[in-house]
C-alpha positions as CSV (number, residue, x, y, z in Angstrom):
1,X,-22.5,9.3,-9.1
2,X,-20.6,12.5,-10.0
3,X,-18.6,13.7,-7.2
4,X,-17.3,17.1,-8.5
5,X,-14.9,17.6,-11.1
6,X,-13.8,13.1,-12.1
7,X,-17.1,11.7,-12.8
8,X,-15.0,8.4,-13.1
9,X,-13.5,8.9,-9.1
10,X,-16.8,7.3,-7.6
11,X,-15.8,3.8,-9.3
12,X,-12.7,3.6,-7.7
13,X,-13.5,1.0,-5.3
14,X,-15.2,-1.5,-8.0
15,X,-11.0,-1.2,-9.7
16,X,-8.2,-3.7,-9.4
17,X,-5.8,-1.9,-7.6
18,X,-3.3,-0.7,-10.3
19,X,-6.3,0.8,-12.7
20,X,-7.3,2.7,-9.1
21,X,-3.8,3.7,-8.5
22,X,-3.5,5.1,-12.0
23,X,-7.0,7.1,-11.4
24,X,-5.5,8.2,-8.1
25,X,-2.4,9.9,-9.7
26,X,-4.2,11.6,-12.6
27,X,-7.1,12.6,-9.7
28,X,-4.0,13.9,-8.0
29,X,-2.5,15.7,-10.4
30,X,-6.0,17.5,-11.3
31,X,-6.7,21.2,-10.5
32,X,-10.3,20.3,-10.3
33,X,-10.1,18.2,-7.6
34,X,-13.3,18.8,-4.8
35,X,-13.6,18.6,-1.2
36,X,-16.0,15.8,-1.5
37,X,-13.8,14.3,-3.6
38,X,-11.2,13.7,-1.6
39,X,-13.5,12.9,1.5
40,X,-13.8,9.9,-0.8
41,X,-10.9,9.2,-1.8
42,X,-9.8,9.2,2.3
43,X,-12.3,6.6,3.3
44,X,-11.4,4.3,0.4
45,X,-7.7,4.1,1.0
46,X,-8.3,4.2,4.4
47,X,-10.7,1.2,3.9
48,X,-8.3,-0.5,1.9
49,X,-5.6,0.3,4.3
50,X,-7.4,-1.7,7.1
51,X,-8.4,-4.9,4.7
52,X,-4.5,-4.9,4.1
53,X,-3.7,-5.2,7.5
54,X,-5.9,-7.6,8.7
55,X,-5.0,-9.5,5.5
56,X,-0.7,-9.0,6.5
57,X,-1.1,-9.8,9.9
58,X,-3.0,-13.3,8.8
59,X,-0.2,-13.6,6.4
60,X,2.3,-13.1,9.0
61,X,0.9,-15.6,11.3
62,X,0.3,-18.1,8.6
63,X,4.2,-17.7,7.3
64,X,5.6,-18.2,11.2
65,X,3.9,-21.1,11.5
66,X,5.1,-22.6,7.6
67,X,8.5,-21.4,8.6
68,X,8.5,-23.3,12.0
69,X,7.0,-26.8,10.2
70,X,9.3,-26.1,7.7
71,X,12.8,-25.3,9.8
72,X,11.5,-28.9,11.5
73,X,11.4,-30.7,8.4
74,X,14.8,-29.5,7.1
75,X,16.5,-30.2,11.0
76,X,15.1,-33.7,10.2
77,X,16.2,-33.6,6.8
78,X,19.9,-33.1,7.7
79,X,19.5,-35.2,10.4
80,X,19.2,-38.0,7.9
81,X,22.1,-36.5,6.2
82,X,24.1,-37.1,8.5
83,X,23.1,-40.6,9.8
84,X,23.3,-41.4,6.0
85,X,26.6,-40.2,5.0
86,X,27.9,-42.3,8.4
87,X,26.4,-45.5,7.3
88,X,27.7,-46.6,3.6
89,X,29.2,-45.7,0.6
90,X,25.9,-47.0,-1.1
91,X,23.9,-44.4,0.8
92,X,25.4,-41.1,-1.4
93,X,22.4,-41.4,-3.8
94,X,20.3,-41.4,-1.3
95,X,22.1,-38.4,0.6
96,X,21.9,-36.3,-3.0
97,X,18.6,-37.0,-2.9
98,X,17.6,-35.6,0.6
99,X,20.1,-32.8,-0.1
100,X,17.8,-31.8,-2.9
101,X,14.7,-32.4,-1.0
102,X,16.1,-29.8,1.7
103,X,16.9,-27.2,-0.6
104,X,13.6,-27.6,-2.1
105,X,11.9,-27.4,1.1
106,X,14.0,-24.0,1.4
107,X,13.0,-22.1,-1.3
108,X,9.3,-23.0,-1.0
109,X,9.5,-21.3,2.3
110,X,11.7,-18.6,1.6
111,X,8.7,-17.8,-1.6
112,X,5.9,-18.4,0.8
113,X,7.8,-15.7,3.5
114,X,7.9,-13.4,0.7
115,X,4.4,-13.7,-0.6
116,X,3.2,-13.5,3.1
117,X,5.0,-9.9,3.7
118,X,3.8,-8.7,0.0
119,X,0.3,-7.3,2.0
120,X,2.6,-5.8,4.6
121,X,4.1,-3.5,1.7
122,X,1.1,-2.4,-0.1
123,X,-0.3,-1.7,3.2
124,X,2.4,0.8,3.7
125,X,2.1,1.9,0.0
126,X,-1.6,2.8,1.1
127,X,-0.3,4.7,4.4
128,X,2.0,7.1,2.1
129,X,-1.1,7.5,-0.4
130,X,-3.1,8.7,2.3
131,X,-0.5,10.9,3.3
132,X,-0.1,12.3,0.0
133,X,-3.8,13.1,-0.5
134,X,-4.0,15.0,3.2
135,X,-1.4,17.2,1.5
136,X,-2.9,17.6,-1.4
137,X,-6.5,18.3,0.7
138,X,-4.2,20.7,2.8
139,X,-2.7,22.7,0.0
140,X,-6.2,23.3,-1.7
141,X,-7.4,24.7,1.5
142,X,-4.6,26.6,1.7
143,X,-4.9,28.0,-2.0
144,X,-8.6,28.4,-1.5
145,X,-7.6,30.5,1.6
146,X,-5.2,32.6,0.2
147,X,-7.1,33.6,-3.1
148,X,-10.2,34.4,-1.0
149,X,-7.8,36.8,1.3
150,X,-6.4,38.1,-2.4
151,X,-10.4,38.8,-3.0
152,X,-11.2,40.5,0.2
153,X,-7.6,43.0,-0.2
154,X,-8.9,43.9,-3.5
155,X,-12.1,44.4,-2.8
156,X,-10.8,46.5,0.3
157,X,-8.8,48.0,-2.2
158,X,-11.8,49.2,-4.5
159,X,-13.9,50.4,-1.2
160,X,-10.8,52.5,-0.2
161,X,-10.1,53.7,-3.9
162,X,-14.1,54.4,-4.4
163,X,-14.2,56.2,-0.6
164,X,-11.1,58.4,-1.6
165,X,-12.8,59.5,-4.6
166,X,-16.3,60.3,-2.7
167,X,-14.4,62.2,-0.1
């Protein structure tokens, strides 16, 4: 399917998502670029743009409720800590141990938190694409505009320079 001017545009949405952003920027950067073209190009990011949301807000929910299992098991974690460190000298392996256990159970939450909000940002990386290629549909209707109304003044032009000549 050849939509205009990128035959290679219609198999954007069967890309991973950096080979389709690297097709996006050289379809932006095109002069060729067609009307139906960038219907497309609207309805897949748009499309994209929903799956992402759906797919951060699941994220989202899924990180609050690690984070609340996981702030629960580090309050019990220094809860032994502490009845630990009160009990005997013998205990301070033991209290090393836990410590490391908590800090563990830390940064495996503070990762899954960040790989829950990662959809979040490519959703909004897909918001200011779709922004960008309203623009760009904008300014070629705009171009297209203004060389038609170059046409019509020199075609007026002609008519007014043939007329004067007649007359």
């Amino acid at each position: 399917m050849c939509l205009g001017g990128h035959p290679d545009i219609a198999t954007l949405a069967s890309l991973k998502r950096t080979q389709a952003n690297a097709l996006l920027d050289r379809w932006m950067t095109s002069k060729y670029r067609t009307r139906s073209e960038a219907d497309y190009v609207l309805r897949f990011l748009r499309g994209r743009l929903a799956e992402r949301g759906s797919a951060s807000d699941n994220a989202v929910a899924m990180a609050s409720l690690v984070a609340g299992i996981g702030a629960i098991a580090i309050a019990t974690v220094v809860g032994w800590i502490t009845v630990l460190s009160s009990a005997e000298a013998d205990a301070v392996r033991s209290i090393q141990n836990l410590a490391w256990l908590g800090g563990v159970a830390v940064l495996g939450i503070l990762i899954f938190l960040i790989a829950a909000l990662r959809p979040g940002f490519h959703a909004r990386k897909d918001a200011a694409r779709i922004r960008e290629v309203e623009a760009a549909i904008f300014i070629d209707q705009r171009e297209r505009h203004i060389l038609s109304s170059r046409r019509n003044i020199a075609a007026l032009a002609r008519s007014r320079a043939a007329d004067q000549l007649l007359s």
